[in-house]
Structure formats: structure tokens, C-alpha cells
C-alpha positions as CSV (number, residue, x, y, z in Angstrom):
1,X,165.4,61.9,-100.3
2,X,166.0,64.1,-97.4
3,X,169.5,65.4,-96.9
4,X,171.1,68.9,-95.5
5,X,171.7,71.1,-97.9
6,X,176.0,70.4,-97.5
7,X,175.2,67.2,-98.0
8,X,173.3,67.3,-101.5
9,X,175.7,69.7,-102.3
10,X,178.4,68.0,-102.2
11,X,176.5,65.3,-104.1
12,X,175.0,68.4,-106.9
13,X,179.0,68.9,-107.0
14,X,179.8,65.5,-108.3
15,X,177.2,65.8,-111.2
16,X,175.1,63.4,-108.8
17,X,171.4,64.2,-110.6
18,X,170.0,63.1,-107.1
19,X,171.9,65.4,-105.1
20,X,171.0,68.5,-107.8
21,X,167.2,67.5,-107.4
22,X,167.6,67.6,-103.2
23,X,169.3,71.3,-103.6
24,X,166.4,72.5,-106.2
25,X,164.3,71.0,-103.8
26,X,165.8,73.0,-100.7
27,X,164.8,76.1,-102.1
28,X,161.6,75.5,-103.6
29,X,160.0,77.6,-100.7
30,X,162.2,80.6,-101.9
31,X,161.3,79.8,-105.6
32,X,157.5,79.4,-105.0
33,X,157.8,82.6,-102.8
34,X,159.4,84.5,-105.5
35,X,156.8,83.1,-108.1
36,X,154.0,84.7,-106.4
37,X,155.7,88.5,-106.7
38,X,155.2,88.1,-111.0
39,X,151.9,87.5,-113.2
40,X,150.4,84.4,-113.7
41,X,151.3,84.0,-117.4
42,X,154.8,84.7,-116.5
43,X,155.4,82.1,-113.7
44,X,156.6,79.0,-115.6
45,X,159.4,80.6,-117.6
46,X,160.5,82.4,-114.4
47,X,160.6,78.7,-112.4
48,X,163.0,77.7,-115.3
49,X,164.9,80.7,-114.8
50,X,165.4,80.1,-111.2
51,X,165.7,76.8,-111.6
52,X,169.0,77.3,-113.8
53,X,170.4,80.4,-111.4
54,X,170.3,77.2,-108.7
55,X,172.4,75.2,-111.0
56,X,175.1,77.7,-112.3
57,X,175.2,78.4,-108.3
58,X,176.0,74.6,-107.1
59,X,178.6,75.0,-110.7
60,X,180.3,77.8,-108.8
61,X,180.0,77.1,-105.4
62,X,183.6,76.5,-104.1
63,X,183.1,73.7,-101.4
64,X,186.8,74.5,-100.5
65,X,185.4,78.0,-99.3
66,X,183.7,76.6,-96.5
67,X,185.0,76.3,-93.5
68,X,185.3,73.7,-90.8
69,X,183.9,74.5,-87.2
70,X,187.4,75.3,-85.8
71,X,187.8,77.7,-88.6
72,X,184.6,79.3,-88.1
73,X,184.9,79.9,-84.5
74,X,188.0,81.4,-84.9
75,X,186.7,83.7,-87.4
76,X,183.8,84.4,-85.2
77,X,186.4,85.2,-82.7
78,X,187.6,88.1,-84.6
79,X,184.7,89.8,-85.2
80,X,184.4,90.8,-81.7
């Protein structure tokens, strides 16, 4: 199940167990590259760690937060 990352999110959001396992899987590259910074013995109690920092961070994510292209290039607008 490949989705954008929104997309899952908004599905992770929804207690969706599919849409939580497409987000965990979006940033297995960035878990597997953190992995490879600690020891060996260490690595699978770190994944779980990481694995739950994902979760509590699709809990807090505020999808109300984000905003729509016209918002965005607006604010883009401003920073010039």
C-alpha cells in the first residue's frame, strides 16, 4: 500500500491501523539510518523507541495546521 505521506496520515489520524503502518513505513529510511549511528545490541529497543516517537507524532499532528495551496502561497508571499 503505497500512499503520500498526507494521505496515510490522514488515515494514521482516524486510528486506520493501515494508514499508521504506511506512515511508519515512510520513514523507515530515516529510522534504519538512525539505527546504524548506535551498537548493535542496542538496535532493536531503539526501532521500538522510534517506532513509538512516530506514533505519539501522527497522535499530535494537528491536520487543521496545514495549509491549503492558496494559504501557502500567500504565506510564501510574505516571506519576501
Amino acid at each position: 500500500m503505497e500512499k503520500r505521506l498526507y494521505s496515510a496520515l490522514q488515515l494514521a489520524k482516524q486510528k486506520d491501523e493501515e494508514g499508521l503502518k504506511e506512515v511508519i513505513h515512510q520513514f523507515e529510511k530515516k529510522i534504519e539510518a538512525e539505527l546504524r549511528q548506535t551498537s548493535f545490541q542496542n538496535r532493536d529497543d531503539l526501532r521500538q523507541e522510534l517506532v513509538i516517537k512516530v506514533m505519539e507524532a501522527v497522535e499530535n499532528y494537528k491536520m487543521e495546521d496545514v495549509p491549503n495551496f492558496e494559504q501557502f502561497i500567500e504565506e510564501q508571499k510574505g516571506k519576501k
